[in-house]
MIGU-895208 format. One record per residue: x, y, z of N, C-alpha, C in turn; residue in one letter; residue number from 0. Coordinates in Angstrom, 3 decimals. Layout:
N
X; Y; Z; X; Y; Z; X; Y; Z; A; NUM .
...
This chain:
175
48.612; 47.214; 31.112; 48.203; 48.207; 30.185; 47.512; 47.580; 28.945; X; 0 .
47.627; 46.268; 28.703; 47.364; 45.960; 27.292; 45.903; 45.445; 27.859; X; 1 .
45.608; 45.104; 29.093; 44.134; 44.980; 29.708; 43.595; 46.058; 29.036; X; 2 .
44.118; 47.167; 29.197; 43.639; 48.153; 29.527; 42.975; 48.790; 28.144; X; 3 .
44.215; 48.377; 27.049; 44.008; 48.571; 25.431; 42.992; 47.761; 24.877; X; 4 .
42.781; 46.679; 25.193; 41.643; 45.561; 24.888; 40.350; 46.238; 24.857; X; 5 .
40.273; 46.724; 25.905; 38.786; 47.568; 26.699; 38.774; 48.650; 26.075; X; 6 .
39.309; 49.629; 25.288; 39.050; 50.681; 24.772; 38.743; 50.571; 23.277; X; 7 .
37.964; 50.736; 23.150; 37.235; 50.894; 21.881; 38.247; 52.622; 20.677; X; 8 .
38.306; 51.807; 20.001; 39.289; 52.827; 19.056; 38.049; 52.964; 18.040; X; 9 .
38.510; 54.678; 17.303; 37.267; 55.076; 16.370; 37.383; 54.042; 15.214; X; 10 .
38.282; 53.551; 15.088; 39.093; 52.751; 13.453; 39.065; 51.569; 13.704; X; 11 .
39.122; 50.396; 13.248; 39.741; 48.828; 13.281; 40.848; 48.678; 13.125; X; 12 .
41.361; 47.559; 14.004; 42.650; 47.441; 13.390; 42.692; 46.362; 12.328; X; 13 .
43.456; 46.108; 11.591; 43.991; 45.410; 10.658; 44.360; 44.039; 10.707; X; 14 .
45.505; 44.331; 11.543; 45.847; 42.821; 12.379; 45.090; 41.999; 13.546; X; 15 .
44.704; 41.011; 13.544; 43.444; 40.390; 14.365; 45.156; 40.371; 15.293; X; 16 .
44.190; 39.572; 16.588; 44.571; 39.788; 18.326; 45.320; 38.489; 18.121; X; 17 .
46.153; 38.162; 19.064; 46.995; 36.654; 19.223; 45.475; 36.023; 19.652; X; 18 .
44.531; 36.268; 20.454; 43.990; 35.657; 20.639; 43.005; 34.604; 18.987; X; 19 .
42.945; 36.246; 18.630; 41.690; 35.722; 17.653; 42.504; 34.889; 16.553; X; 20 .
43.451; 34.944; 16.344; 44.717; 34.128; 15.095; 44.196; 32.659; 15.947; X; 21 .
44.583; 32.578; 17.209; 44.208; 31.086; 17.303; 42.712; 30.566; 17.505; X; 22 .
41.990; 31.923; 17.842; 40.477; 31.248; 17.373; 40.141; 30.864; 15.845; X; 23 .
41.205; 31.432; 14.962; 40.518; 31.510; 13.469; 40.917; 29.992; 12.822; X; 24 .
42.807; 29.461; 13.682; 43.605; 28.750; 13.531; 42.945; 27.200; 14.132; X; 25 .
42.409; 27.154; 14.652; 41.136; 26.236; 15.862; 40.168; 26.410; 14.814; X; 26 .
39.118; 27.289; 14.197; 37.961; 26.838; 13.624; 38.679; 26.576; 12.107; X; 27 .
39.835; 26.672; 11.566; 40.045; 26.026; 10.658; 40.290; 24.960; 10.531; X; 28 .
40.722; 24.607; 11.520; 41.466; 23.314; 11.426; 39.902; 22.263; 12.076; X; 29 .
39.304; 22.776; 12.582; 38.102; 22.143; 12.811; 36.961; 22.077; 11.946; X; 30 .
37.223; 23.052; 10.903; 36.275; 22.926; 9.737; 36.970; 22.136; 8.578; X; 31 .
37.844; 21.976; 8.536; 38.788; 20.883; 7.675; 38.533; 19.921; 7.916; X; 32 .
38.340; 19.513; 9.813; 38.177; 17.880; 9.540; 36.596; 17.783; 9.278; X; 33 .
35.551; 18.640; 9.752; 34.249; 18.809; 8.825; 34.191; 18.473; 7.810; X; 34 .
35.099; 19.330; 7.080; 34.446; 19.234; 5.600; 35.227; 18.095; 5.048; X; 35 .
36.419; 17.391; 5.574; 36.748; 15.650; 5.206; 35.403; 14.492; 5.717; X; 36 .
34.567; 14.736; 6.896; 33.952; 14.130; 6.998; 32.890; 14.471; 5.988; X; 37 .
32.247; 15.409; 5.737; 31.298; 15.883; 4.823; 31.678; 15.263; 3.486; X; 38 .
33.152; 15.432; 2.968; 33.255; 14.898; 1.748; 32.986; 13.547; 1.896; X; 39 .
33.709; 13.173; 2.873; 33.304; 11.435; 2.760; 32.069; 10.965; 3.025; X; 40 .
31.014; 11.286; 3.485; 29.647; 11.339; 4.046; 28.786; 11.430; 2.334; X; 41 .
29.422; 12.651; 2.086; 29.111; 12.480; 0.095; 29.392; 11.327; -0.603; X; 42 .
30.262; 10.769; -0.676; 30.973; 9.969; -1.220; 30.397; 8.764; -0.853; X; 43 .
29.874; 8.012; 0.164; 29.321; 7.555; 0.689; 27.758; 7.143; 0.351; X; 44 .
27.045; 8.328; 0.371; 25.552; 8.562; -0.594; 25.543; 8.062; -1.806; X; 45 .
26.492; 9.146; -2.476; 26.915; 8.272; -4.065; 27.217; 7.291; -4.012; X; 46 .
27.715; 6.026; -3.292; 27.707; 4.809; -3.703; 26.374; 4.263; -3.308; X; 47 .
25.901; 4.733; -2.091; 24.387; 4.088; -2.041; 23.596; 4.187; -3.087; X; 48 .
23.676; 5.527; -3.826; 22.400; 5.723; -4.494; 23.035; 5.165; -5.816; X; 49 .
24.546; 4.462; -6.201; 24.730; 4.161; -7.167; 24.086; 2.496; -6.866; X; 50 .
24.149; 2.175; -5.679; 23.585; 0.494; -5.324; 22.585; 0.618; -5.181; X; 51 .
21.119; 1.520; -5.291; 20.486; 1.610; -5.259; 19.779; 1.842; -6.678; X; 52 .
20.476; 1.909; -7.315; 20.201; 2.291; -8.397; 20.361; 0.615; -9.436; X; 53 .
21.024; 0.012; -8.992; 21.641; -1.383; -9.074; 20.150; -2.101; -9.119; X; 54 .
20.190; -1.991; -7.460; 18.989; -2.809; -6.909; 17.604; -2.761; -7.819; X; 55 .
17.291; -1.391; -7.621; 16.268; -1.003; -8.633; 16.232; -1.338; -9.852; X; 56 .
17.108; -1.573; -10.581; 17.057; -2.175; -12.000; 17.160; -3.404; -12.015; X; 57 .
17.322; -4.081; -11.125; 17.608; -5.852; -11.159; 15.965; -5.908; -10.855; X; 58 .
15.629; -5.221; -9.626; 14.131; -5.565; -9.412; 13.024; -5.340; -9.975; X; 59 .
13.055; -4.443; -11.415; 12.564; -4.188; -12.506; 12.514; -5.426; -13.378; X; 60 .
13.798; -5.990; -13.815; 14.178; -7.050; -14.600; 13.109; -8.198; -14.050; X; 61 .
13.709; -9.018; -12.741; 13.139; -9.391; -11.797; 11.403; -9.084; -12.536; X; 62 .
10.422; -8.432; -12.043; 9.550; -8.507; -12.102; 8.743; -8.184; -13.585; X; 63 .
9.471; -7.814; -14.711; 9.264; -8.299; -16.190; 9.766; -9.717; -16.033; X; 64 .
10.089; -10.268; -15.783; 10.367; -11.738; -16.058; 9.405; -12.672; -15.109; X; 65 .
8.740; -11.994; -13.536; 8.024; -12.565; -12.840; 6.497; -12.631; -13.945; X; 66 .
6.110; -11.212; -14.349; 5.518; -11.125; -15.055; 5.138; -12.195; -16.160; X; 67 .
6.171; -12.216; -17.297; 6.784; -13.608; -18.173; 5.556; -14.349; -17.830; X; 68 .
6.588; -15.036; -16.460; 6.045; -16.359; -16.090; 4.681; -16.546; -15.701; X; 69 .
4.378; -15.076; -14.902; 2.873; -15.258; -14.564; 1.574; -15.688; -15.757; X; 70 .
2.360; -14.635; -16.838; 1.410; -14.869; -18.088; 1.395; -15.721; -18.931; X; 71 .
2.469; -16.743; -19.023; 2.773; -18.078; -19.269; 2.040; -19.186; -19.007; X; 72 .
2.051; -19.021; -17.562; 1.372; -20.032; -16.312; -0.408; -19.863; -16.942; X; 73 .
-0.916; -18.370; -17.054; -2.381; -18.047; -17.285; -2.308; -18.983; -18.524; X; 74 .
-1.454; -18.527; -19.491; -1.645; -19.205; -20.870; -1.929; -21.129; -21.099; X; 75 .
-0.826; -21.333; -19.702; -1.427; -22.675; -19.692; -2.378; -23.110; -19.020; X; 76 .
-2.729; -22.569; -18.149; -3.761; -23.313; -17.212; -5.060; -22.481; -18.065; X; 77 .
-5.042; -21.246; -19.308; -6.221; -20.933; -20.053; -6.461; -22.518; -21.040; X; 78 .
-5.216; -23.099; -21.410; -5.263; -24.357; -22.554; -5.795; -25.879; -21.361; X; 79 .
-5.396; -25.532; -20.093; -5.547; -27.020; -19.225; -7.251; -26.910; -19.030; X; 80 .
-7.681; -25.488; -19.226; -9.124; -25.252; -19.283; -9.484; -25.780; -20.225; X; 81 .
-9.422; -25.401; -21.466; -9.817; -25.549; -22.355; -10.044; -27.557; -22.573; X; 82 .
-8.559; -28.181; -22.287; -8.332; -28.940; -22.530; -9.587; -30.285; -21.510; X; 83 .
-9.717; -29.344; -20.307; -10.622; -29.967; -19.424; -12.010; -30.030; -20.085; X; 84 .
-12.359; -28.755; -20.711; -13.987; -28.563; -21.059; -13.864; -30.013; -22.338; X; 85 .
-13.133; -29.998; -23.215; -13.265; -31.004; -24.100; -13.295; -32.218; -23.588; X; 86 .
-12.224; -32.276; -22.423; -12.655; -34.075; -21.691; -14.288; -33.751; -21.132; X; 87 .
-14.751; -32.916; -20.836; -16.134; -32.831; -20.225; -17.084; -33.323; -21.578; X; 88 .
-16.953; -32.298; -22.154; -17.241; -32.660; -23.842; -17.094; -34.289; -24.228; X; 89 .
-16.470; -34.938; -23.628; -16.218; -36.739; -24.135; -16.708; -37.556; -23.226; X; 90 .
-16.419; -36.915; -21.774; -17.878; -37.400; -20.970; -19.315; -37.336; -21.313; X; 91 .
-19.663; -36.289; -22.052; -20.573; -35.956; -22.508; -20.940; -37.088; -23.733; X; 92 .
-20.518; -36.990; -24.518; -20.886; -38.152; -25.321; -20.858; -39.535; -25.071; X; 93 .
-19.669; -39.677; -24.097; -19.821; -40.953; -23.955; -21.082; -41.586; -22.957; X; 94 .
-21.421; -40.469; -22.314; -23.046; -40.761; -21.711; -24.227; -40.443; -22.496; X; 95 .
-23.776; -40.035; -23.299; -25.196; -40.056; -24.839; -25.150; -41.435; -25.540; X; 96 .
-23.752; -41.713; -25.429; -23.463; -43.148; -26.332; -24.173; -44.209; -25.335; X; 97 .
-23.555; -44.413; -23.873; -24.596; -45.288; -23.146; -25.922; -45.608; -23.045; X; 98 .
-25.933; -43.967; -23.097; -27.602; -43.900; -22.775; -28.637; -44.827; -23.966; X; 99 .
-28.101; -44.257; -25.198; -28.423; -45.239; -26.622; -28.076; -46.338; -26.466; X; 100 .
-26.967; -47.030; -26.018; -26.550; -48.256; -25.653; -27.994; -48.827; -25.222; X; 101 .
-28.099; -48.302; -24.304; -29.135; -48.753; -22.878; -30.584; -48.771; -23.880; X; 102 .
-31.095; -47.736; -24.352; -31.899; -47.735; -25.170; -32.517; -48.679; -26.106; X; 103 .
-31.369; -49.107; -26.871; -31.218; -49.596; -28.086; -31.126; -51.365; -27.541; X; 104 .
-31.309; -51.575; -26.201; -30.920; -52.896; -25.896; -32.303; -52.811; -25.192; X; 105 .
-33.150; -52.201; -24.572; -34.425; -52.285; -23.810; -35.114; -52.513; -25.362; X; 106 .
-35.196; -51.945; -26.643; -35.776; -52.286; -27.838; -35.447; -53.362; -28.638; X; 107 .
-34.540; -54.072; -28.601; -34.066; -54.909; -29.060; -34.146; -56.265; -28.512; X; 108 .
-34.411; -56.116; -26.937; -34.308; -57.545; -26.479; -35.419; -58.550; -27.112; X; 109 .
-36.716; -57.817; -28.059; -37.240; -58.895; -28.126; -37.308; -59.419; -29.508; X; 110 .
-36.071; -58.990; -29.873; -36.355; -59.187; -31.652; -34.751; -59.999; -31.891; X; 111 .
-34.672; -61.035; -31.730; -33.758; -62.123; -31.374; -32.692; -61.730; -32.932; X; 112 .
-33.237; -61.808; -33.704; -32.173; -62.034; -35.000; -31.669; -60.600; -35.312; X; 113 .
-32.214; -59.061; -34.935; -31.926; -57.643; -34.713; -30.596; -58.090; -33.405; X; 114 .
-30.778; -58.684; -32.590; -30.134; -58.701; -31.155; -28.624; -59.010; -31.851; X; 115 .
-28.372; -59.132; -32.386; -26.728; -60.134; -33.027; -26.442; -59.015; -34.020; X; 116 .
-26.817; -59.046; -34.801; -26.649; -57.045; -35.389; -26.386; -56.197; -34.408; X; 117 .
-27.213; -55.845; -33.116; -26.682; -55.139; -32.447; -25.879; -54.983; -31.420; X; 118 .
-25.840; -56.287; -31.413; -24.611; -57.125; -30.477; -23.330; -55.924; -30.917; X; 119 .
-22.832; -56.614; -32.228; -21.810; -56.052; -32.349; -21.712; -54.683; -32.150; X; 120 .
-22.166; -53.976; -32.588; -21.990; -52.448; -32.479; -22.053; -52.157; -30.848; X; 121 .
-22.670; -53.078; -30.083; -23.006; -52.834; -28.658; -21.882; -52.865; -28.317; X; 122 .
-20.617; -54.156; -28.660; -19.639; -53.962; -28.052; -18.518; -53.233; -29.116; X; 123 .
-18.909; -52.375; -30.261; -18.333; -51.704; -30.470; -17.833; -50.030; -29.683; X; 124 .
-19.407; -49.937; -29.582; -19.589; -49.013; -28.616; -18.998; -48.835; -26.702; X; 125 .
-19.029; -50.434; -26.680; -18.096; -50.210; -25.122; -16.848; -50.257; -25.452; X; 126 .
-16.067; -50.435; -26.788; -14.618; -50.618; -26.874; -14.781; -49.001; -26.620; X; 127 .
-15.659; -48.397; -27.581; -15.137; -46.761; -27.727; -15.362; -46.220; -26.304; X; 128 .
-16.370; -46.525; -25.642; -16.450; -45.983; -23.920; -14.678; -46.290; -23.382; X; 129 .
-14.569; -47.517; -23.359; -13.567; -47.991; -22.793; -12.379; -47.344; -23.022; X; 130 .
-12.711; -46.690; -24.136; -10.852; -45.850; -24.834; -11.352; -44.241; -24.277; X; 131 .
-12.477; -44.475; -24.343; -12.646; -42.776; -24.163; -12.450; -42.565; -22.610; X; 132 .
-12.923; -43.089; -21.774; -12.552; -43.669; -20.370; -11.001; -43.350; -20.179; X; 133 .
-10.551; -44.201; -20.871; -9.300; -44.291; -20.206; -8.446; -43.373; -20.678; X; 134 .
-8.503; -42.584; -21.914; -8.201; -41.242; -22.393; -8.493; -39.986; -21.550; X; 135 .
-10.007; -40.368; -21.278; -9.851; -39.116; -20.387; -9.492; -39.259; -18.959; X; 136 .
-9.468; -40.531; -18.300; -8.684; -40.930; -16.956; -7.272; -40.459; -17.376; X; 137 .
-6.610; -40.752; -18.682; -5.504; -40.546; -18.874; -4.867; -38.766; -18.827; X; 138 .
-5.900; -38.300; -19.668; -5.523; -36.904; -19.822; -6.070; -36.135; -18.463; X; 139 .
-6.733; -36.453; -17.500; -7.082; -36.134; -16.253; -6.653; -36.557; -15.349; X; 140 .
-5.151; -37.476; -15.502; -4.198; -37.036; -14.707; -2.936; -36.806; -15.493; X; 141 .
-2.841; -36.483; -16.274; -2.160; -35.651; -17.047; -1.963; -34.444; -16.505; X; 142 .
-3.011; -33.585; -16.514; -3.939; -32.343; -15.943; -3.536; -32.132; -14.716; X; 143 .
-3.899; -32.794; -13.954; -3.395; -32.577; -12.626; -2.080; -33.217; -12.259; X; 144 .
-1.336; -33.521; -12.821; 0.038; -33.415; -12.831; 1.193; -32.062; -13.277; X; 145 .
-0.318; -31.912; -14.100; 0.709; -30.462; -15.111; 0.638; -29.113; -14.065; X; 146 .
-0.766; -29.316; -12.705; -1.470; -28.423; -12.249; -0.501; -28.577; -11.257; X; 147 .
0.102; -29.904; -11.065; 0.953; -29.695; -9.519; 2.159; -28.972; -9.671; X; 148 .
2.198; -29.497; -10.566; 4.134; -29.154; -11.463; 3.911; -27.535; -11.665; X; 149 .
2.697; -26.891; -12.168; 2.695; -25.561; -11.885; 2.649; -24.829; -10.798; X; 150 .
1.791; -25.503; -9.705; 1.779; -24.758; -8.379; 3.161; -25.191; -7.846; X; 151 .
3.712; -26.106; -8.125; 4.937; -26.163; -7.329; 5.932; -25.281; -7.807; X; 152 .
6.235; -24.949; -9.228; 6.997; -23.758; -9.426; 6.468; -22.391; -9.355; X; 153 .
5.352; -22.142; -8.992; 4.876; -20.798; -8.574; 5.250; -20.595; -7.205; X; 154 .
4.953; -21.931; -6.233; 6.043; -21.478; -5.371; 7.275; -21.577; -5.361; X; 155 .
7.839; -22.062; -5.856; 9.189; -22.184; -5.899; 9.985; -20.870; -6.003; X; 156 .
8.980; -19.937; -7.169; 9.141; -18.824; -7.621; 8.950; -17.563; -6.667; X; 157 .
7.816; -18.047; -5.765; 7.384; -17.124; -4.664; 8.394; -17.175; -3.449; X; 158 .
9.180; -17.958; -2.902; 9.556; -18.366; -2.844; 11.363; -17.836; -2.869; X; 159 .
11.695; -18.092; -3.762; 12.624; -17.782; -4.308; 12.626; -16.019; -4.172; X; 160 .
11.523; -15.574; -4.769; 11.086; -13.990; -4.651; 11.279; -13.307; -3.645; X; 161 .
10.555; -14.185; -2.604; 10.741; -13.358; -1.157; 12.202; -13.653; -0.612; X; 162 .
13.470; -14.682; -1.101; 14.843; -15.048; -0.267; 15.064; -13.435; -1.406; X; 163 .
14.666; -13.726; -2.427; 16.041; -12.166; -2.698; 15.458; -10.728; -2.017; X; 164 .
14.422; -10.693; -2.200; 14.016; -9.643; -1.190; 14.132; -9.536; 0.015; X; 165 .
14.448; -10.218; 0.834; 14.984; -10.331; 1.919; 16.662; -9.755; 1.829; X; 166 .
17.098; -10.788; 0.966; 18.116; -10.436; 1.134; 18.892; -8.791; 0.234; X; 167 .
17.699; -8.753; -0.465; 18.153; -7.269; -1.055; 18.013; -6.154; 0.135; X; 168 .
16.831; -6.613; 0.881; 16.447; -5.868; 1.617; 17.779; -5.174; 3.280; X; 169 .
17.958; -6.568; 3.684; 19.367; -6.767; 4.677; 19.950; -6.062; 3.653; X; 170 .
21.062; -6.456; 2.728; 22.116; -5.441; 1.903; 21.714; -4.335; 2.029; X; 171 .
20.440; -3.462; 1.732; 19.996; -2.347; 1.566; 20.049; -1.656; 3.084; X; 172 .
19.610; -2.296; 3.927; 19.624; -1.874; 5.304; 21.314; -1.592; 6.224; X; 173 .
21.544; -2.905; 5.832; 22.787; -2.772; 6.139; 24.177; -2.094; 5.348; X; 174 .
């Protein structure tokens, strides 16, 4: 008979749900509970990413004001190793104006014997000053390219260095 009550449609509702439907309601609660524990924790979860993400992002900010720094550092010196080069060019420069007069001043002179000893000296005054200027700028031109290695070697070092944390920010981030 209670088949029978199931199947008949009454004008009214009843009030009290069916044994059946108590344990359908008793089943999707208890199945939306462990939902919404996974959901909370699934939240909870995000928020720490996006709090390590938020981490990451500000270190890699820092990070690249300071890559920055250095980049414009590096310009600043290799703008002065310029500079510093054009002036050794600049002392090459004279010191082949000074020869050249050297050279000059001795094709005019060779035939005036008692002028020749007057200009003796200054002749080898003039190769002391070649000779210092020479070796000043041999000196400061590897100076230069010592300062040039010592920079490219910490630019990579830096590059370098750049790409292990990105890597490894990157793995953390992934993983």
């Amino acid at each position: 008979m209670t088949d029978r009550v199931e199947t008949i449609k009454l004008p009214f509702k009843l009030n009290s749900p069916t044994l059946l439907e108590e344990e359908t309601l008793l089943e999707e609660e208890s199945e939306g509970e462990e939902e919404s524990e996974k959901i909370r924790q699934l939240k909870r979860e995000i928020e720490e990413l996006k709090g390590e993400n938020i981490r990451i992002v500000k270190k890699l900010k820092r990070e690249g004001k300071h890559t920055r720094r250095i980049r414009r550092d590096l310009e600043d010196a290799n703008a002065e190793l310029s500079k510093r080069n054009h002036e050794v060019d600049e002392a090459f420069s004279i010191v082949s104006k000074w020869i050249a007069m050297y050279d000059e001043s001795r094709r005019e002179n060779t035939e005036v014997l008692e002028k020749f000893h007057d200009l003796q000296g200054r002749i080898n005054d003039m190769e002391r000053l070649v000779e210092e200027w020479e070796n000043k700028a041999n000196k400061e031109g590897e100076l230069r390219l010592e300062e040039e290695v010592n920079y490219t070697a910490k630019i990579v070092q830096l590059e370098e260095s750049l790409e292990e944390r990105e890597q490894t920010l990157l793995v953390g981030f992934i993983g």
